[in-house]
Residue frames as qw, qx, qy, qz and C-alpha x, y, z in Angstrom:
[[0.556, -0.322, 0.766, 0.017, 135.91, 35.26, -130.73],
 [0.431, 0.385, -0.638, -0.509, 136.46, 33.41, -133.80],
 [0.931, -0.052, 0.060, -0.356, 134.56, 29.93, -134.42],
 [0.660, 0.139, -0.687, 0.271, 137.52, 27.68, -134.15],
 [0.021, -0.270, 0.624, -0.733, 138.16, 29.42, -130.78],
 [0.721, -0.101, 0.018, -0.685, 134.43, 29.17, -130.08],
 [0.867, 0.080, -0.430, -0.240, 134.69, 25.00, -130.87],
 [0.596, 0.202, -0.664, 0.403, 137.74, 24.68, -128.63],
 [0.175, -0.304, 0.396, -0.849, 136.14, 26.52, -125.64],
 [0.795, -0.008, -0.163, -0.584, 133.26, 24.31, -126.19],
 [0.648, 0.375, -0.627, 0.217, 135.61, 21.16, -126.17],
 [0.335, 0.312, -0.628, 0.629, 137.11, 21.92, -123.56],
 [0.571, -0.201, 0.148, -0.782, 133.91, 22.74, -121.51],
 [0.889, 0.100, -0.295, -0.335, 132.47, 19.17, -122.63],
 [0.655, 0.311, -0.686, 0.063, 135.48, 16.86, -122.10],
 [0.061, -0.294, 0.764, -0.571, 135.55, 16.69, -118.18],
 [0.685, 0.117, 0.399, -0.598, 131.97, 15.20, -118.61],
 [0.858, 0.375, -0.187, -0.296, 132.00, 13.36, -121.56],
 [0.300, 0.546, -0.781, 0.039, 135.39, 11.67, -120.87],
 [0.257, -0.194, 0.892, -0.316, 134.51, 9.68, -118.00],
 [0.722, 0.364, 0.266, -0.524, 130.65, 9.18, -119.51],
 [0.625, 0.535, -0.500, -0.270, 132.68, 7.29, -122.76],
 [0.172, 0.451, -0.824, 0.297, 135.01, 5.29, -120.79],
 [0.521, -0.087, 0.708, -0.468, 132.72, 3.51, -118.70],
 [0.931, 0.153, 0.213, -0.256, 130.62, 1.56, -121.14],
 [0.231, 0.875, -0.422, 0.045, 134.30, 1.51, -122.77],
 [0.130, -0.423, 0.808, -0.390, 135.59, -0.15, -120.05],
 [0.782, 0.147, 0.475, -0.375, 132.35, -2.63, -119.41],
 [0.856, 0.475, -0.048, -0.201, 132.64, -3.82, -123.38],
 [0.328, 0.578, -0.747, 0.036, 136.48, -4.43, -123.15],
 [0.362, -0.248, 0.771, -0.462, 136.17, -6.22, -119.90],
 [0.838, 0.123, 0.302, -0.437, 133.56, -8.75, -121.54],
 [0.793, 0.533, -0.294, 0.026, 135.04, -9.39, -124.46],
 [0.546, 0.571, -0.562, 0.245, 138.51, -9.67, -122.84],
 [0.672, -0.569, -0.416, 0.228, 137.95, -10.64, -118.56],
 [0.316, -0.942, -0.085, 0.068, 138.80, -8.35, -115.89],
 [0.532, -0.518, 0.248, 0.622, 142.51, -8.47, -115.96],
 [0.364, 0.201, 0.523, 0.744, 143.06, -7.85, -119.85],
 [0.039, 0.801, 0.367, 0.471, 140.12, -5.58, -120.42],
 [0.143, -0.945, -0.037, 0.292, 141.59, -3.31, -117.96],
 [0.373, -0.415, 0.401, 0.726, 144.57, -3.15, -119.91],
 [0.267, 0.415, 0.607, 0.623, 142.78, -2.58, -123.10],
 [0.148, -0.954, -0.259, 0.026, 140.49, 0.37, -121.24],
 [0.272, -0.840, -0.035, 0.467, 143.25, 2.02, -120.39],
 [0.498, -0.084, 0.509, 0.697, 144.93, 1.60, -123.54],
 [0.082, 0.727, 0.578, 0.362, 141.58, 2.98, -125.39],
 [0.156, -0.924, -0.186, 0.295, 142.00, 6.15, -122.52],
 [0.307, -0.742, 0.005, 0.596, 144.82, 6.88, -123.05],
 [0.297, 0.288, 0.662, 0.625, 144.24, 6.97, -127.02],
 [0.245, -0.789, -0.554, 0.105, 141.63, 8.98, -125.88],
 [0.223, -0.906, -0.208, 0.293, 143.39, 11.61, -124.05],
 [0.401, -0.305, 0.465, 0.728, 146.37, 11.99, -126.56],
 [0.148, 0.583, 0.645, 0.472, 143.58, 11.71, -129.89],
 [0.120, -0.895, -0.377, -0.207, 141.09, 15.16, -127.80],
 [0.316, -0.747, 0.099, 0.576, 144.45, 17.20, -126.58],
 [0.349, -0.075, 0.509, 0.783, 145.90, 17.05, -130.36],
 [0.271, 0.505, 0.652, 0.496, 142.40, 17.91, -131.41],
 [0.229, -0.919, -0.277, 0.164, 141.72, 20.55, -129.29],
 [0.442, -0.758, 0.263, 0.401, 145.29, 21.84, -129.27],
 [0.881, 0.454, -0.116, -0.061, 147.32, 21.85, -131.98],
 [0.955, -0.093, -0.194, 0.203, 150.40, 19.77, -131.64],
 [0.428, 0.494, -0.214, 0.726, 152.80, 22.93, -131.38],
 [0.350, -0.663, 0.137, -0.648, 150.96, 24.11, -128.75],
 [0.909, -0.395, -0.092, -0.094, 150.60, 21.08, -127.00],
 [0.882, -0.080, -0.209, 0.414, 154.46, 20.48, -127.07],
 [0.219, 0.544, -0.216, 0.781, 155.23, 23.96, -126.28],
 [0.719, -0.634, -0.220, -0.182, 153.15, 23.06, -122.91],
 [0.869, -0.413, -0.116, 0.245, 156.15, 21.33, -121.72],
 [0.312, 0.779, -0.279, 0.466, 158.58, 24.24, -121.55],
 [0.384, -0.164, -0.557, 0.718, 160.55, 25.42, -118.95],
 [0.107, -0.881, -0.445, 0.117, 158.77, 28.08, -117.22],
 [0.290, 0.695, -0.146, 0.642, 160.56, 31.61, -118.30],
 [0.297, 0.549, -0.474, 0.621, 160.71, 32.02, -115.05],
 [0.300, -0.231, -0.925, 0.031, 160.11, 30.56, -111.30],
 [0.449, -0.763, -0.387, -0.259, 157.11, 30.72, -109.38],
 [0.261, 0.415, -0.379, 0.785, 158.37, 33.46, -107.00],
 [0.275, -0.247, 0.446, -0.815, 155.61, 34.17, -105.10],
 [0.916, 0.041, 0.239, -0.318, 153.64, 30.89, -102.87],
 [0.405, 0.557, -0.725, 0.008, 156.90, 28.90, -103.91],
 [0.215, -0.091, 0.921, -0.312, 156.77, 26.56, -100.23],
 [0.695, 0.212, 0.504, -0.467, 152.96, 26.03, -101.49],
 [0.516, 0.632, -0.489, -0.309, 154.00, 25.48, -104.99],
 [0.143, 0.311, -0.926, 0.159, 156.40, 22.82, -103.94],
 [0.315, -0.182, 0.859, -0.361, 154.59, 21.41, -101.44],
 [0.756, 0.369, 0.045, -0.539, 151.43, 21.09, -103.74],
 [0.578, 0.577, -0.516, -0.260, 153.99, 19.13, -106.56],
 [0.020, -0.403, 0.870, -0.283, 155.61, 17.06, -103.31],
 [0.428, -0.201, 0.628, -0.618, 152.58, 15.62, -101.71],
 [0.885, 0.226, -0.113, -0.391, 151.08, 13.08, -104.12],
 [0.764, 0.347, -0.535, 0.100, 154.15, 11.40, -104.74],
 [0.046, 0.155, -0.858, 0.488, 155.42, 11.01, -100.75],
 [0.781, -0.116, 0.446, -0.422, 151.60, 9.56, -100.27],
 [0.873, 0.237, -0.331, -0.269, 152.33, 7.16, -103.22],
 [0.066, 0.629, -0.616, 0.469, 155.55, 6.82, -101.62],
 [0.461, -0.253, 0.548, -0.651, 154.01, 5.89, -98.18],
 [0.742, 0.171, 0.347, -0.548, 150.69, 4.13, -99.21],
 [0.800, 0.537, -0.217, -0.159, 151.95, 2.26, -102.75],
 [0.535, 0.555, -0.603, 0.205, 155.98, 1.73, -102.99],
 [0.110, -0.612, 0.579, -0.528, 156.69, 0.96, -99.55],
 [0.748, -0.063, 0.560, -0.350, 154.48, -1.67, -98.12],
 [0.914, 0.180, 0.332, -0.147, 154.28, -3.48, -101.39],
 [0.508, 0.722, -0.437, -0.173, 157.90, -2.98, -103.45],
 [0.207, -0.395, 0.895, 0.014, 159.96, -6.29, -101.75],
 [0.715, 0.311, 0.495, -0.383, 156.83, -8.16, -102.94],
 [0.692, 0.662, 0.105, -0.269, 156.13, -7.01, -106.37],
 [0.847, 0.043, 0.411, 0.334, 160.10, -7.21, -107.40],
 [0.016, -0.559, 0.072, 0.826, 161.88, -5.45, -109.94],
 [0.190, 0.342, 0.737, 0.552, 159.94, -6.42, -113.19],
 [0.099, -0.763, -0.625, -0.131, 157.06, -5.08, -111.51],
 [0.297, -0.754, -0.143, 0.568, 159.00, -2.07, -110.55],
 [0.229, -0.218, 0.594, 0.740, 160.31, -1.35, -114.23],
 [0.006, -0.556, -0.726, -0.404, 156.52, -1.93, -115.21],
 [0.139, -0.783, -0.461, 0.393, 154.84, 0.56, -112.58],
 [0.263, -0.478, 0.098, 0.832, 157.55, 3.08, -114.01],
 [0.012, -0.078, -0.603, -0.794, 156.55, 2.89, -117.92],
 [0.090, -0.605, -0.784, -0.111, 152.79, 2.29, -117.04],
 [0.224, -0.741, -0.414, 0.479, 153.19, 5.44, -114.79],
 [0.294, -0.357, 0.338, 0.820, 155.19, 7.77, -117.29],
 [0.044, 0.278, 0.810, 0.514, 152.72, 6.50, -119.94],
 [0.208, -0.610, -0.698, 0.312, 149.95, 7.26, -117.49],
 [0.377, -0.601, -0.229, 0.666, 150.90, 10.42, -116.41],
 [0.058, -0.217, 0.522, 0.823, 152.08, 12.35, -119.92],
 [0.003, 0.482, 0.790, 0.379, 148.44, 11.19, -121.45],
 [0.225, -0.744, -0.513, 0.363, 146.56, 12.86, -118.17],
 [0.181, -0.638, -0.085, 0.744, 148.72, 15.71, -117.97],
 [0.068, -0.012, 0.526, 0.848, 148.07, 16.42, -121.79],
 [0.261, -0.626, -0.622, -0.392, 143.91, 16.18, -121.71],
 [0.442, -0.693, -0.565, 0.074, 143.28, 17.42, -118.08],
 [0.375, -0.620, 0.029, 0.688, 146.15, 20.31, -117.58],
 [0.330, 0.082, 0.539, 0.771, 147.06, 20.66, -121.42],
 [0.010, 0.619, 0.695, 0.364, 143.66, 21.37, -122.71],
 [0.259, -0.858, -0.417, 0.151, 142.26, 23.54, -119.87],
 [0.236, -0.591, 0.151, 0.757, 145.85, 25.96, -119.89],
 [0.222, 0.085, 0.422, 0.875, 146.02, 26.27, -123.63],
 [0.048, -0.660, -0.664, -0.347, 141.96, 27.21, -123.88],
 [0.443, -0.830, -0.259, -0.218, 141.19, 28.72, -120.66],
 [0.501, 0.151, -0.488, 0.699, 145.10, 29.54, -119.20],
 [0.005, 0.185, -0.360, 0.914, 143.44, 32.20, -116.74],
 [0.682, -0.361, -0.125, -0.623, 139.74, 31.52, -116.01],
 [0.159, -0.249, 0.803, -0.518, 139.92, 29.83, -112.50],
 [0.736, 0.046, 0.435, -0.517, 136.77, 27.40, -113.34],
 [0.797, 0.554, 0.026, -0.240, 137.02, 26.46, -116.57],
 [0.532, 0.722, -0.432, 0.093, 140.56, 26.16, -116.42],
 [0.223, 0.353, -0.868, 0.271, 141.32, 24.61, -113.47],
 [0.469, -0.016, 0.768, -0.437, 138.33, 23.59, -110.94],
 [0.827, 0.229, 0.194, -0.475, 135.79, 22.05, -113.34],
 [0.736, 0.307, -0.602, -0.044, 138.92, 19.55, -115.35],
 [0.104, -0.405, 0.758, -0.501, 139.73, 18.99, -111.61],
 [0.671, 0.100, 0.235, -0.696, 136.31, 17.76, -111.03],
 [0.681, 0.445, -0.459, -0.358, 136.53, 15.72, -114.56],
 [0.636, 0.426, -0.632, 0.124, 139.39, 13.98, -113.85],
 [0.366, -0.297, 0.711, -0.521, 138.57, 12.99, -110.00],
 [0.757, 0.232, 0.249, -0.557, 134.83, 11.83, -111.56],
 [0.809, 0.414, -0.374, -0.183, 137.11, 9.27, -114.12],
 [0.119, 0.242, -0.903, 0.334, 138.96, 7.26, -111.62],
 [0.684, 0.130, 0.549, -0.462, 135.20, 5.75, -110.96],
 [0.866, 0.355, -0.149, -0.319, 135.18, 4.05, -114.35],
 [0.481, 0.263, -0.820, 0.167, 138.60, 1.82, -113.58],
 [0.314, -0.108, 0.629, -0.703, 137.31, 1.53, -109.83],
 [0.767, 0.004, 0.195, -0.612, 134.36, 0.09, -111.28],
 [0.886, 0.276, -0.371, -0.036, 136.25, -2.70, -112.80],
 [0.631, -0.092, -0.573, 0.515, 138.96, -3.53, -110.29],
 [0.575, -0.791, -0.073, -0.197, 138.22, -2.09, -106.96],
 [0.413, 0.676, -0.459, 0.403, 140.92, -1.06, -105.06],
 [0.573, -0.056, -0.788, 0.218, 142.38, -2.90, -102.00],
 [0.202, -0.154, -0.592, 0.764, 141.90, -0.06, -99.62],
 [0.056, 0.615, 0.437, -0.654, 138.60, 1.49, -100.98],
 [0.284, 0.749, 0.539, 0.259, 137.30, 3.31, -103.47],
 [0.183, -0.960, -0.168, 0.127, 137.78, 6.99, -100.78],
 [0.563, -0.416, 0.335, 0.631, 141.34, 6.80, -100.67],
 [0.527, 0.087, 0.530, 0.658, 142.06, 6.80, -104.42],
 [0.219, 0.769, 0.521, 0.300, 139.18, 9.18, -104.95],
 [0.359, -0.864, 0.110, 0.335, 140.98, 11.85, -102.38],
 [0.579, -0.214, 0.464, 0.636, 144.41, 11.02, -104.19],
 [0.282, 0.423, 0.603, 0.615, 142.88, 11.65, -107.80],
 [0.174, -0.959, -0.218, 0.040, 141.10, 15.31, -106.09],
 [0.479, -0.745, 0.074, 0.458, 144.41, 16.05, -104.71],
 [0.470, -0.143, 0.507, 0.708, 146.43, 15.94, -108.02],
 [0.402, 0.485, 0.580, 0.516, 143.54, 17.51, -109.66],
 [0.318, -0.891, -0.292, 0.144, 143.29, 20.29, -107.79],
 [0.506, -0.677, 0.227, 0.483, 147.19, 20.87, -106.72],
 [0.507, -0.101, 0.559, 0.648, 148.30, 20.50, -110.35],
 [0.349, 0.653, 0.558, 0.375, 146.02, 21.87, -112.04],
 [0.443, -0.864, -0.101, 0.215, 146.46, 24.75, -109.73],
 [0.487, -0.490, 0.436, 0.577, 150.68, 24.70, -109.83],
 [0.472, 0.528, 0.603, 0.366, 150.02, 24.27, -114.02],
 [0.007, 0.942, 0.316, 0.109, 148.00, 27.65, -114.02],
 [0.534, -0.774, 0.078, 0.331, 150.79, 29.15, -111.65],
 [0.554, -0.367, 0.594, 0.453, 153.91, 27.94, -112.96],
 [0.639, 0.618, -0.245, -0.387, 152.39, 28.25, -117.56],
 [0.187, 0.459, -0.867, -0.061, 154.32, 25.15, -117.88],
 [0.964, -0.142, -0.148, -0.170, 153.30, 20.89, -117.64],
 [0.561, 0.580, -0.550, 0.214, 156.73, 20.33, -116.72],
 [0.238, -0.281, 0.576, -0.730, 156.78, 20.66, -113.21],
 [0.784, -0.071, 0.197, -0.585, 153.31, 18.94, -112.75],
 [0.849, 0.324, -0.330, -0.255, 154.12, 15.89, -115.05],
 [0.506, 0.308, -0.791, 0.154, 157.17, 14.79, -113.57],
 [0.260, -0.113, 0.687, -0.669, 155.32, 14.92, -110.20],
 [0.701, -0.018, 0.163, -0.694, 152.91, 13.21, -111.30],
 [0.849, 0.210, -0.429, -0.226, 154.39, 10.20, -113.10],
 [0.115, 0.329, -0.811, 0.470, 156.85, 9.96, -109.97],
 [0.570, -0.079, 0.243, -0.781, 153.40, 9.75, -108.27],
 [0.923, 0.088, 0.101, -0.361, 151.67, 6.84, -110.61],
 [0.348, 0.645, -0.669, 0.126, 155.09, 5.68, -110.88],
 [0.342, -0.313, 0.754, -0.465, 154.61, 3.89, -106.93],
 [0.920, 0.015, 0.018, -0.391, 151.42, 1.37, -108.60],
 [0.185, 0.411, -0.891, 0.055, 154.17, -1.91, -108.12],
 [0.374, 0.073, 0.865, -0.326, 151.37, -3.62, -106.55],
 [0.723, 0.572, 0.160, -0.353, 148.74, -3.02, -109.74],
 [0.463, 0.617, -0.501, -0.391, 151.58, -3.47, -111.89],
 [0.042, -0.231, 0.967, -0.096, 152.43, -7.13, -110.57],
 [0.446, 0.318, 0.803, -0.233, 148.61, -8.41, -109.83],
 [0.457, 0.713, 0.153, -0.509, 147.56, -6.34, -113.38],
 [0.474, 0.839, -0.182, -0.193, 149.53, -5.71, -115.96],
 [0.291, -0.503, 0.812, 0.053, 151.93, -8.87, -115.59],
 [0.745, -0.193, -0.580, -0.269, 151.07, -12.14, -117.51],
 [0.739, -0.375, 0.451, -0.331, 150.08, -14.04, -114.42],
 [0.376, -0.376, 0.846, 0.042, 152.18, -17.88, -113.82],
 [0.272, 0.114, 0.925, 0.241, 151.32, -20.03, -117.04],
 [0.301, 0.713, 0.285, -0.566, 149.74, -17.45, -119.18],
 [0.658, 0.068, 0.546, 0.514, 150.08, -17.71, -122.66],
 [0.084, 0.481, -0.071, -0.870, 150.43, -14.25, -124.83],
 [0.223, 0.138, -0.629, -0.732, 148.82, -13.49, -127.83]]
């Protein structure tokens, strides 16, 4: 193994531990400097610098955009689990997110959830799927359960700054399931394509974070 390979294997090892370990005091120093509603939007702006800045370094940008192919060809065999693996995040967000709160939030806040989620989603799936297929495309720990692991263990560092209405368990189950099933369907399928749009359809449903978050609130002045 050559010592670049050697550094990225290493990387990649590291990042499912160190990501969420950065982000938290990360998240604590924005949040002072800026109160709870802005400093989460600046944390997540800092992640997802973050997770675009350690997939280009690990990866190198051809590779990374050669992630998002089609797939030469489809997942023939475990196709109904395939699917159902890609289906089930987005009909809970569906359920638990868009439904109960979209006549509320409106459609600004539905036109935000989308870009916040697309934005979301395309960062993730480049650090937590990217990374682990281009390094480790076949090793069944290293490539898919231990960023799974990562990238459950970093939905505690926003959680610690807004708390979510239903819990803490919920969102931590949600953020398992997608790291699991996708990382999983990823491996399967050699392709983010598949995973990504299911996933941003997924963080696509936040219309209630995007209205009480990432709105100015009534007689807010920008800048």
């Amino acid at each position: 193994m050559s010592r670049p390979s050697a550094l990225r294997q290493l990387a990649a090892a590291v990042l499912p531990v160190a990501v969420p370990a950065v982000m938290l005091p990360v998240f604590r120093q924005v949040v002072r400097r800026f109160g709870d509603r802005r400093g989460y939007q600046a944390g997540f702006a800092a992640y997802w610098t973050l997770c675009w800045g350690m997939a280009l370094a690990v990866v190198s940008p051809p590779r990374l955009v050669e992630l998002w192919r089609t797939p030469d060809g489809p997942v023939t065999q475990r196709r109904g689990l395939f699917r159902g693996i890609l289906l089930l995040p987005p009909a809970g967000a569906i359920t638990t997110e868009l439904i109960p709160n979209a006549r509320a939030a409106g459609t600004t806040a539905a036109l935000t959830a989308m870009g916040i989620g697309v934005t979301n989603a395309m960062a993730e799936e480049a650090l937590w799927r990217g990374v682990p297929m281009a390094v480790s495309p076949h090793r069944k720990v290293l490539g898919w359960l231990w960023p799974a692991l990562g990238f459950t263990a970093w939905h505690l560092v926003p959680l610690s700054i807004q708390p979510h209405p239903r819990g803490r368990w919920p969102v931590l189950l949600g953020a398992g399931l997608i790291g699991l099933g996708y990382g999983w369907a990823a491996q399967r399928s050699g392709s983010l394509l598949a995973v990504s749009i299911a996933h941003a359809a997924t963080d696509s449903c936040g219309v209630r974070a995007a209205r009480n978050i990432w709105l100015p609130v009534s007689g807010e002045v920008s800048g």
